[in-house]
C-alpha positions as CSV (number, residue, x, y, z in Angstrom):
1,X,62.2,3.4,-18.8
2,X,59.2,4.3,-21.0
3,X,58.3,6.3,-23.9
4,X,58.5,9.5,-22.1
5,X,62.1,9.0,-21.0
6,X,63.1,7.7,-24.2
7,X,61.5,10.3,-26.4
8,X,63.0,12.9,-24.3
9,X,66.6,11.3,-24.0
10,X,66.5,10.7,-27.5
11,X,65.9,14.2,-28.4
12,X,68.4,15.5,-25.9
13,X,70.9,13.2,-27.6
14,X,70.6,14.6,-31.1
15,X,70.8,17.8,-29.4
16,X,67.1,19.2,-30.1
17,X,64.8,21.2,-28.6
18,X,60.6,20.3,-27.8
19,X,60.2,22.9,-30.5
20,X,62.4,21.6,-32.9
21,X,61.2,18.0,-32.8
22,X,58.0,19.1,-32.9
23,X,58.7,20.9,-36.1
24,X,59.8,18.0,-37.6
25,X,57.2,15.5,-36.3
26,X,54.5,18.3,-37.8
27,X,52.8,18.7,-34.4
28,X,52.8,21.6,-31.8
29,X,55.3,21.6,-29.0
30,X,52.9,21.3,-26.3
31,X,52.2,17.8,-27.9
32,X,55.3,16.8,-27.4
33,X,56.0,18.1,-23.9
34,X,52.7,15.9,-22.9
35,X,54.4,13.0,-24.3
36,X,57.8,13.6,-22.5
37,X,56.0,14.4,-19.3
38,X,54.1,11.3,-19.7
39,X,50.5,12.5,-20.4
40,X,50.8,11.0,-23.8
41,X,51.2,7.3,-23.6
42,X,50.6,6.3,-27.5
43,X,51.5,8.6,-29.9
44,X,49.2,8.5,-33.0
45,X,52.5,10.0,-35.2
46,X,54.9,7.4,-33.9
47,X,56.2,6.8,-37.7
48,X,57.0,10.3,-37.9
49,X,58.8,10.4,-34.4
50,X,60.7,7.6,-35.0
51,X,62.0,9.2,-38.1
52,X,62.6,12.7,-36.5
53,X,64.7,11.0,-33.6
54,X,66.5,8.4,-35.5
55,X,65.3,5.4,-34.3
56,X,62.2,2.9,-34.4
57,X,58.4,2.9,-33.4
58,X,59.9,-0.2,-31.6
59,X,62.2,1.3,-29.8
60,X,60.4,4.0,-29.0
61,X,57.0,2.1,-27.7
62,X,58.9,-0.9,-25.9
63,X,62.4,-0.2,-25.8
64,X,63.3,-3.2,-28.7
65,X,67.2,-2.5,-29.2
66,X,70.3,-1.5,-27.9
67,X,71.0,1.6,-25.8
68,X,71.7,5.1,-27.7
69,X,75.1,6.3,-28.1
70,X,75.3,9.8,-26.7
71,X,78.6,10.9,-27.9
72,X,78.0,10.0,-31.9
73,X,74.0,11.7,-31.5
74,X,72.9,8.7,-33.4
75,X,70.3,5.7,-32.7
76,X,71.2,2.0,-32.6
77,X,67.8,0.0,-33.5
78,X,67.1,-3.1,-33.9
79,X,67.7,-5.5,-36.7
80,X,64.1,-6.5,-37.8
81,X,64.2,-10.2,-38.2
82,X,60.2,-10.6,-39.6
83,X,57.0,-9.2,-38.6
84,X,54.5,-11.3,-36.1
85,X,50.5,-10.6,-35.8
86,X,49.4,-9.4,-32.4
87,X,46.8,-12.0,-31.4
88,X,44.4,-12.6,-28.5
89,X,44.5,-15.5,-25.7
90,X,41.7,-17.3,-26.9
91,X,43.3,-17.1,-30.5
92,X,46.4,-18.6,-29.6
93,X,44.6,-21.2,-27.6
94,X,43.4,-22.4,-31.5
95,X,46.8,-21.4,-33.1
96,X,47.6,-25.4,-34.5
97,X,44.4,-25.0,-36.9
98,X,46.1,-21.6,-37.9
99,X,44.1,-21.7,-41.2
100,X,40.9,-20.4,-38.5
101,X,42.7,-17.4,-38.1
102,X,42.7,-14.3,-39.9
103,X,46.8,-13.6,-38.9
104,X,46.7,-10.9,-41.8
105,X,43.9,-9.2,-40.6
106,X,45.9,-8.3,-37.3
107,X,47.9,-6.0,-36.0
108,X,51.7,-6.5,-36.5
109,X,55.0,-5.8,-34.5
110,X,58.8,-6.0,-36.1
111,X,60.3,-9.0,-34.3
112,X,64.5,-8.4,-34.1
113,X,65.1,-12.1,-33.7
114,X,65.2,-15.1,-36.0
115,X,62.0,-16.9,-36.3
116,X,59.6,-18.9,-38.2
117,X,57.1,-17.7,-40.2
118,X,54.2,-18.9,-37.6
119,X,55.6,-16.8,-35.0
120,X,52.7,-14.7,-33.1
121,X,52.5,-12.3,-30.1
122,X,50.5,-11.7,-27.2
123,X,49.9,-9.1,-24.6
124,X,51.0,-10.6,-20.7
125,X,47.7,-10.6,-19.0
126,X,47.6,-10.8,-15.5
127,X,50.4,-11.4,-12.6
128,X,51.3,-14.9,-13.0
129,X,54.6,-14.3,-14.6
130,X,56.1,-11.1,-12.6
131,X,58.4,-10.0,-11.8
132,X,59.7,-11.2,-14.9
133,X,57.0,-10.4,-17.2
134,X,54.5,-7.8,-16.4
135,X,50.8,-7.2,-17.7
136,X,51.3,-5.6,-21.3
137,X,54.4,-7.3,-22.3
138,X,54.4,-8.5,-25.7
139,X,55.8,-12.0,-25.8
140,X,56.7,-13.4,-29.3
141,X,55.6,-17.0,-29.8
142,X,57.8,-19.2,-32.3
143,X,55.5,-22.7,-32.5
144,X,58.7,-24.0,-34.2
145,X,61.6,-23.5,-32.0
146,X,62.4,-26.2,-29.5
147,X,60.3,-25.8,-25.7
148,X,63.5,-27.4,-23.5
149,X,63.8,-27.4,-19.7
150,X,63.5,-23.7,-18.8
151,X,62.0,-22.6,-21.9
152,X,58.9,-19.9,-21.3
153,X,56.1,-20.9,-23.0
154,X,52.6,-20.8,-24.4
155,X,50.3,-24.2,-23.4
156,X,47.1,-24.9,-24.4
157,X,45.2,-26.8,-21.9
158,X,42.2,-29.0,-23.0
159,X,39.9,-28.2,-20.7
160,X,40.8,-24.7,-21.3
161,X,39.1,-22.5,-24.1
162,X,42.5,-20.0,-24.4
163,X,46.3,-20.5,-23.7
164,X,48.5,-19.6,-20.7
165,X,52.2,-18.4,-20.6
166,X,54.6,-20.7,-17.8
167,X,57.8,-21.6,-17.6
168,X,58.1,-24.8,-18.5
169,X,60.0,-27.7,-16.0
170,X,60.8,-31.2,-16.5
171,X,62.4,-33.3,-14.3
172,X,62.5,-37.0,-13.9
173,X,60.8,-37.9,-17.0
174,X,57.9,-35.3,-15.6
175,X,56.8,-32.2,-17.2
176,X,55.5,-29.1,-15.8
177,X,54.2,-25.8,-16.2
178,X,55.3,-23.1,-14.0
179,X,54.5,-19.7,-12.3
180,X,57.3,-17.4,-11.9
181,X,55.6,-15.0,-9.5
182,X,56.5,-17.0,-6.3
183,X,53.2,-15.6,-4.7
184,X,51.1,-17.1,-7.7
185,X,48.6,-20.0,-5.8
186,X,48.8,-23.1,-8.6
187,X,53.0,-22.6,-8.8
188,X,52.8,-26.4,-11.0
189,X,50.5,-27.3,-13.3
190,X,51.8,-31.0,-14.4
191,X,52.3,-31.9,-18.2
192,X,50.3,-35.7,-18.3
193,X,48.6,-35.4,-21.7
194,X,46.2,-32.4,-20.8
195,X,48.0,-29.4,-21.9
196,X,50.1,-28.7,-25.9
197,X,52.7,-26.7,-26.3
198,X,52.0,-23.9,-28.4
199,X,55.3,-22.7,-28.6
200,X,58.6,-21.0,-27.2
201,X,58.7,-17.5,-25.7
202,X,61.7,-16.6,-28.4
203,X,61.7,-12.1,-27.5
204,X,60.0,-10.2,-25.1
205,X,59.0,-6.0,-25.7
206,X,58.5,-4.3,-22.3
207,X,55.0,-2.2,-21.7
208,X,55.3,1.2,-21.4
């Protein structure tokens, strides 16, 4: 489900009409019937939505919470734990000397599960990780929570200049990183004192 569908469920669940909503988002109705058809794909009055229809910008944008409950024409959103900074690969590569980045100066999402105050997130590039994780997902990073067998994570690898998101194995003593798209050419990357852990995948927000 994306935006579209959840906008227009959400507005069909507290029993509104596009003109209504739009009346009390302040825009014009055909604004929001682009958004429910799916022309719209980032809403610059979020806030204002989110107000109108009960709910979050996070819910609305990645779906962050539980599902609505028709019957009582009310919202469930989220319990926002903290907020995280939206950072870039390269970024997160460098995130141990964390005093090198500007982590106020960034973007920031509501995060709905414990975490530390270092916790970051990052856009899913690529394919590496589907069908689990898709480009666009936003991962949040925790650098304190414990990376165990299974974990996802985010490695730095020293002859790397950026990070990279795996699943991380260890077996036998042995530590690896690993690809969940079973398509994906290097499936193991092995742990032998070339690669830190940045931290542990701790929530993941869907793309729209």
């Amino acid at each position: 489900m994306d935006i579209a569908n959840r906008v227009r469920e959400q507005r069909k669940a507290l029993s509104l009409t596009q003109y209504q909503l739009a009346e009390q988002v302040g825009v014009a109705q055909n604004s929001i019937q682009k958004l429910e058809s799916g022309e719209t794909k980032n809403p610059r009055n979020i806030e204002a939505l989110a107000r109108a229809l009960k709910c979050t910008p996070e819910y609305l944008r990645f779906g962050i919470g539980d599902s609505k409950d028709i019957n009582s024409n009310v919202s469930t959103g989220p319990s926002i734990k903290a907020t995280a900074p939206l950072i870039s690969w390269v970024q997160a590569g460098a995130w141990s000397e964390i005093s090198e980045i500007k982590a106020y100066d960034a973007e920031r999402y509501m995060c709905p599960v414990n975490c530390s105050d270092l916790t970051f997130v990052l856009k899913v590039q690529g394919v590496s990780m589907e069908p689990k994780f898709h480009e666009g997902d936003l991962i949040f990073v925790d650098p304190e929570a414990e990376c165990i067998h299974g974990s996802y994570v985010v490695a730095r690898l020293d002859d790397d200049n950026q990070a990279t998101f795996k699943q991380l194995i260890i077996e036998g003593g042995h530590k690896f990183l690993k690809a969940a798209n079973p398509n994906w050419p290097e499936q193991l990357i092995p742990i032998n004192g070339n690669c830190t852990l940045v931290g542990k995948v701790i929530f993941t927000g869907k793309s729209l």
